[in-house]
C-alpha positions as CSV (number, residue, x, y, z in Angstrom):
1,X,154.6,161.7,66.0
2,X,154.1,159.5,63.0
3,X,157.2,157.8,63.9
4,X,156.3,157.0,67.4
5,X,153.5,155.9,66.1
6,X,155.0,153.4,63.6
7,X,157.5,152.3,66.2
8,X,154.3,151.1,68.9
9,X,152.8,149.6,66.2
10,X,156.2,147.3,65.2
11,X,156.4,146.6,68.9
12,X,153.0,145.3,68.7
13,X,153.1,143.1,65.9
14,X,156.3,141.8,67.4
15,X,154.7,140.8,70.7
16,X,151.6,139.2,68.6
17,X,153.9,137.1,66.5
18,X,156.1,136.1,69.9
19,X,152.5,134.9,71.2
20,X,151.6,132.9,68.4
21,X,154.8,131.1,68.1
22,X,154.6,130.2,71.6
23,X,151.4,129.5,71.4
24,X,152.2,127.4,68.8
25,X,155.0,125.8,70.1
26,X,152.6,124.7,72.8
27,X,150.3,122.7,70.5
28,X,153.1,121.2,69.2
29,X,154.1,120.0,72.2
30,X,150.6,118.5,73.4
31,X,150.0,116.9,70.3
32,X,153.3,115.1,70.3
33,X,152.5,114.1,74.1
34,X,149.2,113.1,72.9
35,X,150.7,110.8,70.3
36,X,153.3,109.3,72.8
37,X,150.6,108.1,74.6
38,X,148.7,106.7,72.3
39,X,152.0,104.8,71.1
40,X,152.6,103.7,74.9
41,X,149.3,102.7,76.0
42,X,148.4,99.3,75.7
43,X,145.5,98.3,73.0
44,X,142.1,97.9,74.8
45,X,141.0,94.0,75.6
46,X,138.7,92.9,72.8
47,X,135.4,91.9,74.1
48,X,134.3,89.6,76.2
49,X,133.0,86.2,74.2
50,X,129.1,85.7,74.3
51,X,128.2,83.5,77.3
52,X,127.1,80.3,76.5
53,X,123.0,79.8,76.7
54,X,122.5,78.0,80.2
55,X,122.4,74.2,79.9
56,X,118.9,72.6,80.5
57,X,118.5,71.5,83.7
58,X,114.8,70.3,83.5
59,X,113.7,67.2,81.8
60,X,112.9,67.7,78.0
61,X,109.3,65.9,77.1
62,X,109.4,64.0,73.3
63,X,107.0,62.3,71.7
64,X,107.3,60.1,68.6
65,X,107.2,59.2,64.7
66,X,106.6,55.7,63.7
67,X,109.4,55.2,60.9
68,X,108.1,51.2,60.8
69,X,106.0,48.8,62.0
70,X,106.9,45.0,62.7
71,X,105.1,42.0,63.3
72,X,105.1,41.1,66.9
73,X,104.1,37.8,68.8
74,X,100.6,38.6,70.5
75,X,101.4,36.1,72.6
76,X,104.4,37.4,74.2
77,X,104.1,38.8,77.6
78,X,107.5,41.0,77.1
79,X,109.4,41.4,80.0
80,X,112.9,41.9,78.0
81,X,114.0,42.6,74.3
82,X,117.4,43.5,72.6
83,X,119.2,43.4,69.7
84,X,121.2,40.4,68.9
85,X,124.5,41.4,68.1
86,X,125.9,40.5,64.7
87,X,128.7,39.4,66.5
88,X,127.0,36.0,67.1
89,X,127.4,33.4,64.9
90,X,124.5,32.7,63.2
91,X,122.1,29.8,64.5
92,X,121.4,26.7,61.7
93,X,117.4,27.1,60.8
94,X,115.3,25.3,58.6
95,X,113.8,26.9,56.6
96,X,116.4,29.6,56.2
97,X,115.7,32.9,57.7
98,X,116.0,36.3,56.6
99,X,113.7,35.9,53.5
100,X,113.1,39.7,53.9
101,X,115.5,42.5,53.6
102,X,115.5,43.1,57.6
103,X,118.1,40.5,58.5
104,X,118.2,41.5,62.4
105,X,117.2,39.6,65.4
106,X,116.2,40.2,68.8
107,X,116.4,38.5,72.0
108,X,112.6,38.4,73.9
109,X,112.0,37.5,77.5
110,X,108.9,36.5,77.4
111,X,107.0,36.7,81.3
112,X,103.7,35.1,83.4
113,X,104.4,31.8,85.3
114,X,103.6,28.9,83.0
115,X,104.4,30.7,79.8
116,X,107.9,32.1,80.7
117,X,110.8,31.4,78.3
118,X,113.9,33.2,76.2
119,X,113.3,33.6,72.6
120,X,115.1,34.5,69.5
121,X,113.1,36.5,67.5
122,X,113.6,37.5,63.5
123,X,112.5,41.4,63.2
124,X,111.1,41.9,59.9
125,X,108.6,38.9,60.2
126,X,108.4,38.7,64.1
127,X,108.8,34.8,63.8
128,X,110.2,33.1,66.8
129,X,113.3,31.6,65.3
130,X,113.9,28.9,68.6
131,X,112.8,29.8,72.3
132,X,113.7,27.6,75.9
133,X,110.9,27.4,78.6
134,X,112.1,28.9,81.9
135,X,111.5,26.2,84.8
136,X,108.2,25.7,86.6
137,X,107.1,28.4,88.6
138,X,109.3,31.5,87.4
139,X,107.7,34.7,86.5
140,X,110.6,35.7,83.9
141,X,111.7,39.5,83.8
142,X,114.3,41.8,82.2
143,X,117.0,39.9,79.6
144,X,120.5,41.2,79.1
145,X,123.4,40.0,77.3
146,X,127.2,39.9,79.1
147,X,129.5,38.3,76.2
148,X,128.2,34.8,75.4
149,X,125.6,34.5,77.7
150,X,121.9,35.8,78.4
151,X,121.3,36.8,82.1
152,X,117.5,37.0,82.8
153,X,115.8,38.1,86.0
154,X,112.7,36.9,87.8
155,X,110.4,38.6,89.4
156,X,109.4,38.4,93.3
157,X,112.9,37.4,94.0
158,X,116.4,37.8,93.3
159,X,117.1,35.0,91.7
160,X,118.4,35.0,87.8
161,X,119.0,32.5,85.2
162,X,122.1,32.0,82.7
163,X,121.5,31.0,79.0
164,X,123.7,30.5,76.1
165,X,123.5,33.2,73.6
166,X,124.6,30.8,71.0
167,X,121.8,28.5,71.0
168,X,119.3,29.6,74.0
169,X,120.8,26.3,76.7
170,X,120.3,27.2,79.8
171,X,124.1,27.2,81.3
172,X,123.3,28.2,85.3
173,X,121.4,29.6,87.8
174,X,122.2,32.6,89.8
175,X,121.2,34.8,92.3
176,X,121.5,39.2,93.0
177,X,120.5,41.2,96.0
178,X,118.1,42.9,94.5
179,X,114.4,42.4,96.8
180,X,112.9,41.9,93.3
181,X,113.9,41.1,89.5
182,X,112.0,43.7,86.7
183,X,114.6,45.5,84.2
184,X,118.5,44.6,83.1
185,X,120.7,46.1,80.7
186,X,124.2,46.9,80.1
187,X,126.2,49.4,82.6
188,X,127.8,52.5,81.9
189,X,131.2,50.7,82.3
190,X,132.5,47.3,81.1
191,X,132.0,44.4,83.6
192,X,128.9,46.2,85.4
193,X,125.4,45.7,84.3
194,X,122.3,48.4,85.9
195,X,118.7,46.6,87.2
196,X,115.6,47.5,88.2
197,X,113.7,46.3,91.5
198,X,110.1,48.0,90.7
199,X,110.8,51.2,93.1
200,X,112.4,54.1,91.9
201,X,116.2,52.7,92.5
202,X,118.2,51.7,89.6
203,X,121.0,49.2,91.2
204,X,124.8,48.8,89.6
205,X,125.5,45.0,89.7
206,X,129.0,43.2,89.1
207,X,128.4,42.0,85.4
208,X,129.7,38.5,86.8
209,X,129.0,37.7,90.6
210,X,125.9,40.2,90.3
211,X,126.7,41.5,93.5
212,X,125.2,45.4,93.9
213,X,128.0,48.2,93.3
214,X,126.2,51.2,93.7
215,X,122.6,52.6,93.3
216,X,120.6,56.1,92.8
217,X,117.4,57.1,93.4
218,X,115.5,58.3,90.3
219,X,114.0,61.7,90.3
220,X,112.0,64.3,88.7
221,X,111.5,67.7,90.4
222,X,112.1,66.6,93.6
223,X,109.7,63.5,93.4
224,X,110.9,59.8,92.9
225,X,110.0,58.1,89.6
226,X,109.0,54.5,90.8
227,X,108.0,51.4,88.7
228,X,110.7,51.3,86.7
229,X,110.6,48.3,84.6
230,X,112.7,47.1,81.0
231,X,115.8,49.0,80.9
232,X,117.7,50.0,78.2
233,X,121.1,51.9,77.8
234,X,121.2,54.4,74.7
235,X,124.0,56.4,74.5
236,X,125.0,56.3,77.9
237,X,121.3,57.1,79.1
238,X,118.8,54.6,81.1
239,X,115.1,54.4,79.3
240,X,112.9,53.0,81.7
241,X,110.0,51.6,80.6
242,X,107.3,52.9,83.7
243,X,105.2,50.2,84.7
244,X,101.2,51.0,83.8
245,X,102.2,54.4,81.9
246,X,102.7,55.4,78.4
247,X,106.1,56.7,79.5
248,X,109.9,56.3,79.1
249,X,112.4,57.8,81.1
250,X,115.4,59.1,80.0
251,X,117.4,58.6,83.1
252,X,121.4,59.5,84.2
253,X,122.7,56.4,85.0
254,X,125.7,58.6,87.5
255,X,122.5,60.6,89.4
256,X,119.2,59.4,88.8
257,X,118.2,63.2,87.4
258,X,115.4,62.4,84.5
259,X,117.7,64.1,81.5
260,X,113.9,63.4,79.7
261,X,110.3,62.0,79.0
262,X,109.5,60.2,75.6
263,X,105.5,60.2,75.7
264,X,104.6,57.3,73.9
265,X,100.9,57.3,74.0
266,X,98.8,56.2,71.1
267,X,101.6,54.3,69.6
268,X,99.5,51.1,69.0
269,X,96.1,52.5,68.3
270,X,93.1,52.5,69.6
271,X,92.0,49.4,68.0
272,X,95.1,47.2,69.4
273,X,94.6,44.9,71.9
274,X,97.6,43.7,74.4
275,X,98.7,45.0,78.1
276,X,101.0,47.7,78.6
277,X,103.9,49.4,76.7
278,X,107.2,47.3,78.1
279,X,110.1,46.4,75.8
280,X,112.7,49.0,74.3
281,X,115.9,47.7,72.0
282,X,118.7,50.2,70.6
283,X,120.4,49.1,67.3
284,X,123.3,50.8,67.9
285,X,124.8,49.9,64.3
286,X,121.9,50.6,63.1
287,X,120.6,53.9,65.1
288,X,117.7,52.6,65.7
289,X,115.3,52.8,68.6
290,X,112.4,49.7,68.7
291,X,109.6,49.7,71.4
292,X,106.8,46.9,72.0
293,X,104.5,46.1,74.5
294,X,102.9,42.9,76.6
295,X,100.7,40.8,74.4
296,X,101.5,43.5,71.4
297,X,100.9,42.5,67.6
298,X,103.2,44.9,66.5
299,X,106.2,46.2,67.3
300,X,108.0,49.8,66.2
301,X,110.8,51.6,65.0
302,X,110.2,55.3,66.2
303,X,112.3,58.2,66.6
304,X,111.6,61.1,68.9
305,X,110.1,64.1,68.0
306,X,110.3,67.3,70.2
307,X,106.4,67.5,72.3
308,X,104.5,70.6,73.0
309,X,103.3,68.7,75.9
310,X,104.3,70.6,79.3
311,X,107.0,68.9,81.4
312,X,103.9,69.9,84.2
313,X,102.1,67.4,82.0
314,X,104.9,65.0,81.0
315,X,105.0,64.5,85.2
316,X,101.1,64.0,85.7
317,X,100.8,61.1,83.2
318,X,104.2,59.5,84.1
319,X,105.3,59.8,87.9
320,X,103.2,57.5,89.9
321,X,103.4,56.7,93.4
C-alpha cells in the first residue's frame, strides 16, 4: 500500500514539473515575441513643434518718447521734409555750418500761395541754410528726392515742379495724374515713387514720367482712412501724416491694410502755437524718426512707445470722413 502510494505521488510531481516547464517554456516564448517587436517596430514620431502664436492682423496703436527737441522755423507752413542724404556734396555757406555736433540737413517744402518755396534746412539749429521761392500762385505740397533732383507737388492740381538737389535751381516743370498734389515719397521699388491725393488712395507713380502705376485704397476695419497727407517710407511702410488729426498711419504700401497707429497727441504742448502736425523724416543711417508740424517752433526726434490706448480709440481720433 505504501508503495502505491509512493508511486501516485512520483507520478504527480512528475506531471507538476512537466507543467511548469511548459509553462515556462511559454513565457519564454512571449517574452522573446515581446522583445522582437519592440526591436521591429518603428520608434514613435517625436512631437509635434509648438504652433507659432497667430500673426497680428489688427493695427497696433503707439504712442511716443521725445528723445530731442530741435529748433524749427515758425514760419514754415510744412508741407514736405526729408533728410538730405550725405551723399550730396556739400553746398559752400558763409558762415560755415554745422557749428553744433548735429551735422544733418533736411529738405522743407514749405506751403500757402505767396510764401511757397524749397528749403535746405540745418537740424541742430533749424536755420534755413538757402531756400528758392516756388512761382506765383502755387500752393506747394509734398517734396521727395529721385537722385539729383527734388520733385515737389502742388496742391489743387497735378502739376509738380523739378529742383536741383545740389543747389535748390529749379530745373523743370512737370505734371502727374493725380486730381490733386498733398504727400510724395520714395516707392517700395527703385524707379517708382508713392503720392497722396487728400482721399484715402495712395497712388504708385513712374519715378521719371510720373505717370500712375498702381494704387490701393487705405483701410482700417473695413473703413477708408482719408486725408492722407506728408508721406514717408520707413522700412518699407507708408506713415501718413492725417490731415487735421494727431495721427500717423503706418500703412502697407502692397494693400493699403493700416499695419499701425502712432498717436502723436501732446507732442508740442499745450503752450505751442502753430497748425497741425504735418512733416515726418526717417534717418535711415541714423535710425531716427523726426516729426514737425505747420508753423511749429520745434521740431522732434521720437521713438514709439507701445499705447494702452484701444485700437477702438486709436480709430475715433484718427479715421475721419
Amino acid at each position: 500500500m505504501a508503495a502505491a502510494l509512493r508511486r501516485q505521488e512520483a507520478s504527480r510531481q512528475a506531471r507538476f514539473e512537466l507543467l511548469a516547464r511548459v509553462l515556462l517554456a511559454l513565457l519564454c516564448c512571449v517574452a522573446a515575441a515581446v522583445l522582437l517587436t519592440q526591436e521591429r517596430a518603428p520608434a514613435p514620431p517625436p512631437p509635434p513643434p509648438r504652433a507659432p502664436p497667430p500673426a497680428r492682423t489688427e493695427p497696433a496703436v503707439y504712442t511716443y518718447r521725445v528723445v530731442k527737441a530741435y529748433p524749427h522755423d515758425p514760419g514754415c507752413f510744412t508741407q514736405g521734409l526729408l533728410v538730405r542724404p550725405p551723399a550730396l556734396p556739400p553746398p559752400r555757406l558763409t558762415p560755415p555750418q554745422c557749428a553744433n555736433a548735429d551735422c544733418s540737413r533736411l529738405f522743407e517744402s514749405a506751403g500757402i500761395v505767396g510764401q511757397s518755396n524749397v528749403r535746405e534746412v540745418e537740424l541742430e539749429s533749424g536755420r534755413v541754410l538757402r531756400s528758392t521761392p516756388s512761382p506765383a500762385g502755387v500752393f506747394a505740397e509734398g517734396l521727395t528726392r529721385v537722385g539729383d533732383r527734388l520733385l515737389q507737388l502742388t496742391w489743387l492740381s497735378g502739376a509738380a515742379r523739378w529742383y536741383s538737389a545740389q543747389t535748390l535751381a529749379e530745373v523743370g516743370a512737370a505734371s502727374t495724374q493725380l486730381p490733386d498734389g498733398w504727400g510724395v515719397t520714395d516707392g517700395v521699388r527703385d524707379g517708382q515713387l508713392i503720392a497722396s491725393d487728400g482721399s484715402a488712395t495712395l497712388s504708385t507713380l513712374d519715378a521719371n514720367t510720373l505717370a500712375t502705376l498702381s494704387a490701393v485704397t487705405v483701410s482700417d476695419g473695413g473703413r477708408p482712412v482719408a486725408r492722407l497727407n506728408e508721406l514717408e517710407l520707413v522700412r518699407g511702410e507708408v506713415w501718413a501724416n492725417v490731415w487735421l488729426t494727431d495721427c500717423i498711419a503706418r500703412i502697407d504700401p502692397a494693400s493699403g491694410a493700416l499695419r499701425g497707429w502712432v498717436l502723436m497727441h501732446g507732442v508740442r504742448g499745450a503752450e505751442e502755437a502753430g497748425d497741425v502736425l504735418n512733416g515726418i523724416a526717417w534717418d535711415a543711417a541714423g535710425e531716427r524718426l523726426l516729426v514737425t508740424g505747420k508753423y511749429w517752433r520745434r521740431l522732434f526726434h521720437i521713438e514709439l512707445v507701445e499705447s494702452e490706448v484701444s485700437l477702438a480709440e486709436a480709430r475715433r481720433r484718427c479715421i475721419r470722413t
